[in-house]
VOGU-3710 file (C-alpha; in Angstrom, 3 decimals, decimal comma):
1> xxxxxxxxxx> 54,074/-64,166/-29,079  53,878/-62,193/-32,348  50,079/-61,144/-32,257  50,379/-60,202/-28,847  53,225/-57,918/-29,387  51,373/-56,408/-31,998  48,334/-55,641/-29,957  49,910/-53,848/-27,282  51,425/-51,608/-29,884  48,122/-50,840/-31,133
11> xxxxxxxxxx> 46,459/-50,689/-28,268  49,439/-48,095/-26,775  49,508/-45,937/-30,380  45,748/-45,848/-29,421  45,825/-44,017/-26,315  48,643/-42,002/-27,547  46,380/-40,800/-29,858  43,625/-40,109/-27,803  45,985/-38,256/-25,119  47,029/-36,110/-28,344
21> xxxxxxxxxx> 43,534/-34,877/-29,305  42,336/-34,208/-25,598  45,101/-32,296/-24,761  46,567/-30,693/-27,728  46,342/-26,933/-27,488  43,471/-25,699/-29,635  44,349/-23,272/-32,583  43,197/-19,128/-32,295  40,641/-18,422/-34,588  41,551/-15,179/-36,323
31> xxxxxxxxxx> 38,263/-13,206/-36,345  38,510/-10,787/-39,557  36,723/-7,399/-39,533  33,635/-7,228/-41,404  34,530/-4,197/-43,763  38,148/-3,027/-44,281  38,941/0,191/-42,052  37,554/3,543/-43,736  35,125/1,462/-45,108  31,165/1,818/-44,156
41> xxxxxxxxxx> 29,328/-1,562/-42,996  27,099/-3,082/-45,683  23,251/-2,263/-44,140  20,582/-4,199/-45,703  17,574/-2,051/-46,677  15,100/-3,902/-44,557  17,235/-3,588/-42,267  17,727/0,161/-41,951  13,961/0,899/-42,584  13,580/-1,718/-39,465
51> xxxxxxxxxx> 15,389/0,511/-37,446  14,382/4,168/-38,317  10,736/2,777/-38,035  10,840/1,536/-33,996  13,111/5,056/-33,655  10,465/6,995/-34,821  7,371/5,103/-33,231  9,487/5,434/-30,013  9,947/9,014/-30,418  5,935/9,497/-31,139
61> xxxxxxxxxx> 5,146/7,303/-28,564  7,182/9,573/-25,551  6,285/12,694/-27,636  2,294/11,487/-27,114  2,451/10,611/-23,732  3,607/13,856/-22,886  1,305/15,712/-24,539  -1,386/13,398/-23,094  -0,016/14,322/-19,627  -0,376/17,859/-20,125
71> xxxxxxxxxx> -4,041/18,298/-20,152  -4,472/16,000/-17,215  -6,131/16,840/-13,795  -5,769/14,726/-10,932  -8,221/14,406/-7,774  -8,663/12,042/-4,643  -11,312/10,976/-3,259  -12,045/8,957/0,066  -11,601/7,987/2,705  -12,777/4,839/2,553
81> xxxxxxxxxx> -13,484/3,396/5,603  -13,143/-0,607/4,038  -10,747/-1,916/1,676  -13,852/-4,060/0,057  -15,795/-0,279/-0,652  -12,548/1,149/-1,846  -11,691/-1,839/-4,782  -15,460/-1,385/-5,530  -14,972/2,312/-6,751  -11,773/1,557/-7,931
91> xxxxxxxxxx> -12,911/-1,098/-10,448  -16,372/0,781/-10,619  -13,824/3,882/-12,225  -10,873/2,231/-14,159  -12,525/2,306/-17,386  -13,556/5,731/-17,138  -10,202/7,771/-16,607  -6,697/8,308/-17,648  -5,204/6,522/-14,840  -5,887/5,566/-11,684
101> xxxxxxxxxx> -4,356/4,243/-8,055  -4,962/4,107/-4,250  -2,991/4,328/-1,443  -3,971/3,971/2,332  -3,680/5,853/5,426  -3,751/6,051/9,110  -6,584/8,142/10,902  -7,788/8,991/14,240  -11,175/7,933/14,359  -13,567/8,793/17,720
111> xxxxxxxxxx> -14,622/5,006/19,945  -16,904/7,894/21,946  -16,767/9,233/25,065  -15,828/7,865/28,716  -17,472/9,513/31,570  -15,298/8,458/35,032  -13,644/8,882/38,538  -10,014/9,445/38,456  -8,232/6,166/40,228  -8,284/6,017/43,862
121> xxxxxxxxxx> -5,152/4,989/45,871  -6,546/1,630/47,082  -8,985/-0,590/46,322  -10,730/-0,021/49,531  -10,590/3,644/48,385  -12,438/2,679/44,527  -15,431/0,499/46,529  -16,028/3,298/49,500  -16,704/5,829/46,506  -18,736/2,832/44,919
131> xxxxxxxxxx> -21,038/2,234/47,770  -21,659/5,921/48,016  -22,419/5,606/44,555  -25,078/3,324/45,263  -26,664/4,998/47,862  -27,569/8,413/45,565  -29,428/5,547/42,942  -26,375/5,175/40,518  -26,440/1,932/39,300  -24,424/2,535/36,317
141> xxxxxxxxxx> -20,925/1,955/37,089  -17,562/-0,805/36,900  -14,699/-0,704/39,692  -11,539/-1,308/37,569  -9,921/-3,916/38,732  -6,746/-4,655/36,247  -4,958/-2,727/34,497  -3,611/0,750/33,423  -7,199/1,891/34,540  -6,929/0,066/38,190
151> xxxxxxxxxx> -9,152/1,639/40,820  -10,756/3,892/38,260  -14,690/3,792/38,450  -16,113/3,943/35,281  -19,608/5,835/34,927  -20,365/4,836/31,018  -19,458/4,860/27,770  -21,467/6,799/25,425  -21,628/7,444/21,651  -22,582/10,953/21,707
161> xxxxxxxxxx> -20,870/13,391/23,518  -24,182/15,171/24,511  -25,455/11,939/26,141  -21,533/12,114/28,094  -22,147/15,371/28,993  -25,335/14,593/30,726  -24,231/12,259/32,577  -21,171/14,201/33,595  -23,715/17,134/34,724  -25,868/14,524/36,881
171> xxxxxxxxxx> -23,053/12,619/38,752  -21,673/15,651/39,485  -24,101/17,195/40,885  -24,190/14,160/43,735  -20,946/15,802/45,047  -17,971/13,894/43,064  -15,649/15,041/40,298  -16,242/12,915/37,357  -14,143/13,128/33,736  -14,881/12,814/30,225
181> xxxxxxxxxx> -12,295/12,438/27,280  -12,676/11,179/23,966  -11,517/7,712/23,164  -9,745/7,392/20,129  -7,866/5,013/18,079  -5,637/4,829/14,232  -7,495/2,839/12,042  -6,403/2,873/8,183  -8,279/4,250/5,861  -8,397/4,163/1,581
191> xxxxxxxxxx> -7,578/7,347/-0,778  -8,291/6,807/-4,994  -6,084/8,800/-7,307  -7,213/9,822/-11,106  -6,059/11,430/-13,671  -8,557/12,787/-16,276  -9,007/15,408/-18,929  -9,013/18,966/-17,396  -11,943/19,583/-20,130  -13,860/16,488/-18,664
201> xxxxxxxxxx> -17,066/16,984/-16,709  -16,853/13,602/-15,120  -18,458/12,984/-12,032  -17,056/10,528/-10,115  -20,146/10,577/-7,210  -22,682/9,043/-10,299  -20,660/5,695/-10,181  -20,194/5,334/-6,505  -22,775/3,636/-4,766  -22,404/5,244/-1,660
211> xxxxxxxxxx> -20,947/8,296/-1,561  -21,966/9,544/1,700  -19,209/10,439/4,025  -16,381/10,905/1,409  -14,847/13,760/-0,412  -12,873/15,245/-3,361  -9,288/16,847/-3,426  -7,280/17,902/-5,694  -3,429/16,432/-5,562  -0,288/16,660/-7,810
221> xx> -0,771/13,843/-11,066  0,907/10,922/-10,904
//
């Protein structure tokens, strides 16, 4: 009877003890200044070199890329037509200027010209003017069947707007009243920024390998 009284004292001064250290509240640790008010903070000399060296390689570093900003020029050249031509410039470049970037565009580039007859009001209408068509020798034509275009007779499609003209001259001369416009569409295109030396003679158009069809302009630096 004995023993067992004994261990369920223990066992209950146990867990009174545990309860005690899990729960007591913990103690505030009084954090002490690290120098007595009015007095400096000790500064190890390594330390203070430390920091007046990476202040003063800061301050030459922003004081040098300023000046190296000053003398710049910077041009752009393009359009590129290709994304493919414009990273071969670009990385054909890089090592020879200050900096250098591109950026791309949206332009109105010429699909040729479209010789035609305006849209009749029927379909009956588009293949009357078709047969007389082919009975002056014009062989060269499409009835447009679907679309914004519907009923519109188309007389060609032609790169050069001479060659449209031409054919605008012959069919009307036959007695209609044919149309030409210019198609068009956006397609983007590919600038290059760089910044060089204003005393530089570089020529960009010696590392290019196809210059043809692009230019040079001069735009605010970057």
């Amino acid at each position: 009877m004995f023993p067992r009284v004994l261990f369920l004292l223990l066992l209950a001064l146990n867990i009174g003890g545990a309860c005690w250290i899990a729960f007591a509240p913990q103690a505030v640790e009084d954090v002490r200044p690290a120098s007595d008010p009015g007095v400096a903070e000790l500064v190890l000399l390594s330390e203070r070199d430390g920091l007046h060296t990476a202040a003063s390689k800061s301050a030459q570093s922003n004081e040098s890329g300023t000046r190296s900003n000053t003398g710049d020029v910077c041009h752009s050249i393009g359009p590129f037509q290709t994304q493919s031509d414009m990273r071969a410039t670009l990385n054909s470049l890089t090592p020879l200027v200050r900096r250098i970037q591109y950026r791309d565009e949206r332009a109105t580039q010429s699909r040729g010209y479209w010789v035609f007859l305006a849209a009749l009001n029927s379909r009956e209408e588009a293949l009357g003017v078709a047969r007389r068509l082919s009975a002056q020798g014009v062989r060269d034509y499409y009835v447009v069947t679907a679309g914004e275009q519907l009923n519109t007779i188309s007389l060609g499609l032609f790169r050069e707007k001479s060659n449209a003209e031409r054919r605008l001259a012959d069919i009307a001369a036959m007695g209609f009243e044919p149309q030409l416009i210019q198609r068009t569409e956006e397609l983007p295109v590919y600038w290059i920024d760089y910044a060089s030396d204003s005393a530089s003679t570089f020529d960009w158009r010696s590392h290019v390998a196809n210059a043809n069809g692009l230019e040079q302009r001069t735009v605010d630096c970057f």
